[in-house]
C-alpha positions in Angstrom: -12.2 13.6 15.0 -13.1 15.6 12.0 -16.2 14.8 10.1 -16.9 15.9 6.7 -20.5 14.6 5.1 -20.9 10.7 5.7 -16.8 10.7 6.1 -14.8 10.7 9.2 -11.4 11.7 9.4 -9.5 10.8 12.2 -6.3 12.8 13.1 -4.4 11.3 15.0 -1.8 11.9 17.6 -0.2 9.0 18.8 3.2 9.3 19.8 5.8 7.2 17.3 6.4 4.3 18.8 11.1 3.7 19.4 12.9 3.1 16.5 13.0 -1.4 15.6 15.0 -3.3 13.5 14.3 -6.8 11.9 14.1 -10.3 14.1 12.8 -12.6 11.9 15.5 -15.1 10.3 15.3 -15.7 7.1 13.8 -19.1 7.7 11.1 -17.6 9.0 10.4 -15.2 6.2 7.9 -16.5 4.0 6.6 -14.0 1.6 7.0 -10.5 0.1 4.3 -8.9 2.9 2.5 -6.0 1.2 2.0 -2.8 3.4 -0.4 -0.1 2.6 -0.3 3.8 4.0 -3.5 6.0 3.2 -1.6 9.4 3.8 -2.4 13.2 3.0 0.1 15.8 2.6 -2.8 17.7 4.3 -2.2 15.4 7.6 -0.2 16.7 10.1 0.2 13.2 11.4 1.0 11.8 8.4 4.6 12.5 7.8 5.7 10.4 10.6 4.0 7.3 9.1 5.5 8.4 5.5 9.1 8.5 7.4 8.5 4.8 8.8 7.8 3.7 5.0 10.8 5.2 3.6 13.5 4.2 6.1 11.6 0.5 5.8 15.0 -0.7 3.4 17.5 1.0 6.1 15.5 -1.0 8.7 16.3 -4.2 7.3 13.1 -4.3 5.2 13.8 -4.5 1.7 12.1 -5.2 -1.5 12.8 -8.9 -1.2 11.0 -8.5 2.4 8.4 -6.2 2.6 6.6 -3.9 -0.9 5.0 -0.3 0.5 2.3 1.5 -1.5 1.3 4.4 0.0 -1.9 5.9 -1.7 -2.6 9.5 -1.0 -6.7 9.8 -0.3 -8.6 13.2 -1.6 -10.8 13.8 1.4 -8.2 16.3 3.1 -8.1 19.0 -0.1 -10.7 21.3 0.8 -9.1 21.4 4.2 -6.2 23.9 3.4 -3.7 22.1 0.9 -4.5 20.4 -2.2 -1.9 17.0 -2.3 -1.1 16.5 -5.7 -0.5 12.7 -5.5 -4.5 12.7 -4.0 -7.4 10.6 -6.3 -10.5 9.5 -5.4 -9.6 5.8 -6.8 -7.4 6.0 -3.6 -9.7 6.9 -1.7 -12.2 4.3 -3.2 -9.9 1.6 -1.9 -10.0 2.8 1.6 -13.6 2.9 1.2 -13.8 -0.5 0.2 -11.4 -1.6 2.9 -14.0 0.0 5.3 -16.9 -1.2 4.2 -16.6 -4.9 2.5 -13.9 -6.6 3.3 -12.5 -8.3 7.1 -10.4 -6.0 7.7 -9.4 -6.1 11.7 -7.1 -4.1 14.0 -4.4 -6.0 16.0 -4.9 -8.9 18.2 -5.5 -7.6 22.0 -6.2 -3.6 20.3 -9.5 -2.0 20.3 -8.5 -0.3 17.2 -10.1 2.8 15.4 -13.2 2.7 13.0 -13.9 4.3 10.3 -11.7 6.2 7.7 -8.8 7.8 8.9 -5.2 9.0 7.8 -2.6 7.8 8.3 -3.9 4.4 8.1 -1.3 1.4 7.9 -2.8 -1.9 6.5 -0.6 -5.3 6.2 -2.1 -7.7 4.1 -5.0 -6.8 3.8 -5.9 -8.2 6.7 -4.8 -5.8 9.7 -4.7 -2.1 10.4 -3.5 0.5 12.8 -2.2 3.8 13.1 0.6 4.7 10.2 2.7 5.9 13.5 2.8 2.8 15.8 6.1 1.7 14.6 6.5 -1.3 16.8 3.2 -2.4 15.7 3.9 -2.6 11.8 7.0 -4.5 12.5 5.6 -6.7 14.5 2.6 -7.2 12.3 4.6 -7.3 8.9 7.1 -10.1 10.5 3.8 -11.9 11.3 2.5 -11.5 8.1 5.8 -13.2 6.6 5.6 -16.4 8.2 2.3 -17.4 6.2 3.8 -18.8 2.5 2.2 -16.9 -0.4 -0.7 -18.2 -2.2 0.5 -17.8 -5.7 3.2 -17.1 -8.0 3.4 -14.1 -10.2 6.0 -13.4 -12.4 5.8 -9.6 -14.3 6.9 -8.9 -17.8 7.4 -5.1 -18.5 7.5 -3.9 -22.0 7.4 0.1 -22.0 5.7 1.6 -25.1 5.6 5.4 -25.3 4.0 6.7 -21.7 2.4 3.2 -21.0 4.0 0.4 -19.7 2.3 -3.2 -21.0 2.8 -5.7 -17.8 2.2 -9.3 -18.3 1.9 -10.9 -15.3 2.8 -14.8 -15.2 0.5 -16.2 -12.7 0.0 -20.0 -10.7 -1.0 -21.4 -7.8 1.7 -22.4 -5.2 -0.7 -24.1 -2.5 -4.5 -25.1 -2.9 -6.4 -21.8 -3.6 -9.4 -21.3 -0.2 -13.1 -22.5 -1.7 -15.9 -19.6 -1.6 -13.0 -16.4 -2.3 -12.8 -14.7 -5.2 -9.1 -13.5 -6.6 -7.8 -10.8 -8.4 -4.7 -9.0 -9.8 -4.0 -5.7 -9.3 -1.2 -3.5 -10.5 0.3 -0.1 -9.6 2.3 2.2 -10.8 4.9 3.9 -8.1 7.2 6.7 -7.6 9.6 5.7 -5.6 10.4 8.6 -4.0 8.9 12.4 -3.9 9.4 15.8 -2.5 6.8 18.6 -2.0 7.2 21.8 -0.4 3.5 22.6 1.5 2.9 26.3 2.0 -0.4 25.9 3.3 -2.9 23.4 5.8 -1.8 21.9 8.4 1.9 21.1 7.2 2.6 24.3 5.7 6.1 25.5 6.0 6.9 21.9 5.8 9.1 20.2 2.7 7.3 16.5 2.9 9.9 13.6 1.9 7.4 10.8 0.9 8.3 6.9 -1.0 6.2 4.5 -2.8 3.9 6.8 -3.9 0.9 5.3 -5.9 0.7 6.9 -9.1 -2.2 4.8 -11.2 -3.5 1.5 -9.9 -5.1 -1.2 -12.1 -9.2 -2.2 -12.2 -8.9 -5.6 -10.8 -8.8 -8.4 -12.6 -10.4 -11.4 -11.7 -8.2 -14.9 -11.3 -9.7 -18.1 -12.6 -9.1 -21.4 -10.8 -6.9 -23.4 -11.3 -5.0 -20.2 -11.3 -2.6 -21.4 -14.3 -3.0 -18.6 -16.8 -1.5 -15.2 -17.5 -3.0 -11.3 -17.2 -2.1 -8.7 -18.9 -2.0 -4.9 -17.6 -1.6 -1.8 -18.9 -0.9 1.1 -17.4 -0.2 4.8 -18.1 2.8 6.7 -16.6 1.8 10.6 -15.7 3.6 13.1 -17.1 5.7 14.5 -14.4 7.6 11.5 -13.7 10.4 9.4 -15.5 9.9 5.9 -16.0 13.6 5.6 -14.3 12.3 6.5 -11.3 9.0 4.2 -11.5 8.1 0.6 -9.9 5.5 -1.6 -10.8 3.9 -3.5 -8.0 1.4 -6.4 -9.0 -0.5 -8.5 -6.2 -3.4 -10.8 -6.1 -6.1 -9.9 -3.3 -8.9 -11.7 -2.4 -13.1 -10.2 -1.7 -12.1 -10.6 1.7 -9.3 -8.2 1.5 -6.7 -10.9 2.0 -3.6 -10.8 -0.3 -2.2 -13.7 -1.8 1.0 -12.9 -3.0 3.1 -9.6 -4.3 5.9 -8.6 -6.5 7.8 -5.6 -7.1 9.6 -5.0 -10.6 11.5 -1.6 -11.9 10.8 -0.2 -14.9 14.0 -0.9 -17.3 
């Protein structure tokens, strides 16, 4: 465990769990199930959890299935290798994973505390180690059998380097009393390469997906949630908008998300 000021780092080295493929019928599978990676390309145990997220489509785990965003925290830069995809807004998330919402680890799991890379959360609601393979998929088909909570439906208009995303929005079951909503959108490379010459993975060409370029301030969901949002958000200059996503979801105070879309950039 590696502490620097109030934050912990935990570095693990878990063995990766065998290789899984998908068991739940489509009957069973209810929603698009968002998964979250907090990574570093400062982490030597981070590649392995940045593998699992790429080969999720070869696994059975498609777009229609299952939406990755893997955010890329800042905490790791003074520690030998400065990741470029790195914000503190990513890092802020973590943060506020940590600290305010229920975030829990796995039924029957002790679980780890604190912040720590790689970190793998589904839903919102449940986190682990990036590198427990088995886990995810077994916590991602879980996730899938609850129906979503809303309906969104994204319209993408690109205007110079900014891409205005109207997001469509209702309610598809009775909306929980006492939670507060909101959208959020991201921006994502869907793929990335980066040669590391120094820190812990230096000498190492990291192959990384879903890569979390710009995420949205949230914005909040009225009830009834009949309405529509719109977003705007600004592509970075070392990217093509050909090889750019936009995800939108809606995520409860409590960390909970409600539903979540994946669109291309035309």
């Amino acid at each position: 465990m590696l502490r620097l000021g109030r934050i912990a780092i935990g570095v693990l080295c878990v063995l990766s769990c065998g290789c899984a493929t998908a068991r739940a019928t489509p009957s069973d599978w209810q929603r698009v199930v968002l998964v979250e990676l907090f990574t570093s390309q400062g982490c030597s145990s981070c590649p392995a959890a940045d593998a699992f997220v790429r080969e999720l489509p070869a696994r059975g785990y498609g777009r229609a299935k299952v939406v990755p965003l893997t955010f890329h925290v800042d905490y790791w830069d003074g520690l030998g290798w400065k990741d470029r995809f790195a914000a503190p807004r990513f890092t802020a998330r973590q943060e506020w994973y940590a600290r305010a919402t229920r975030l829990r680890p796995p039924e029957d799991d002790q679980g780890i505390s604190g912040l720590y890379t790689p970190q793998m959360i589904v839903d919102g609601r449940v986190h682990f180690s990036g590198r427990r393979e088995q886990l995810a998929v077994r916590e991602i088909e879980r996730a899938a059998k609850a129906p979503p909570l809303f309906e969104l439906t994204p319209h993408l208009a690109v205007q110079g380097s900014t891409v205005e995303v109207t997001v469509g929005l209702g309610a598809r079951r009775p909306v929980p009393d006492g939670q507060h909503w909101a959208l959020r959108a991201a921006l994502v490379a869907r793929h990335a390469r980066t040669p590391v010459t120094h820190g812990e993975n230096a000498g190492e060409t990291l192959e990384e997906a879903a890569v979390v370029r710009v995420l949205s301030d949230p914005i909040p969901i009225p009830i009834p949630a009949t309405t529509t949002a719109p977003v705007r958000l600004a592509k970075p200059d070392d990217v093509a908008w050909a090889d750019l996503d936009v995800v939108v979801f809606a995520q409860s105070d409590t960390g909970a998300v409600g539903a979540t879309v994946q669109a291309a950039v035309d």
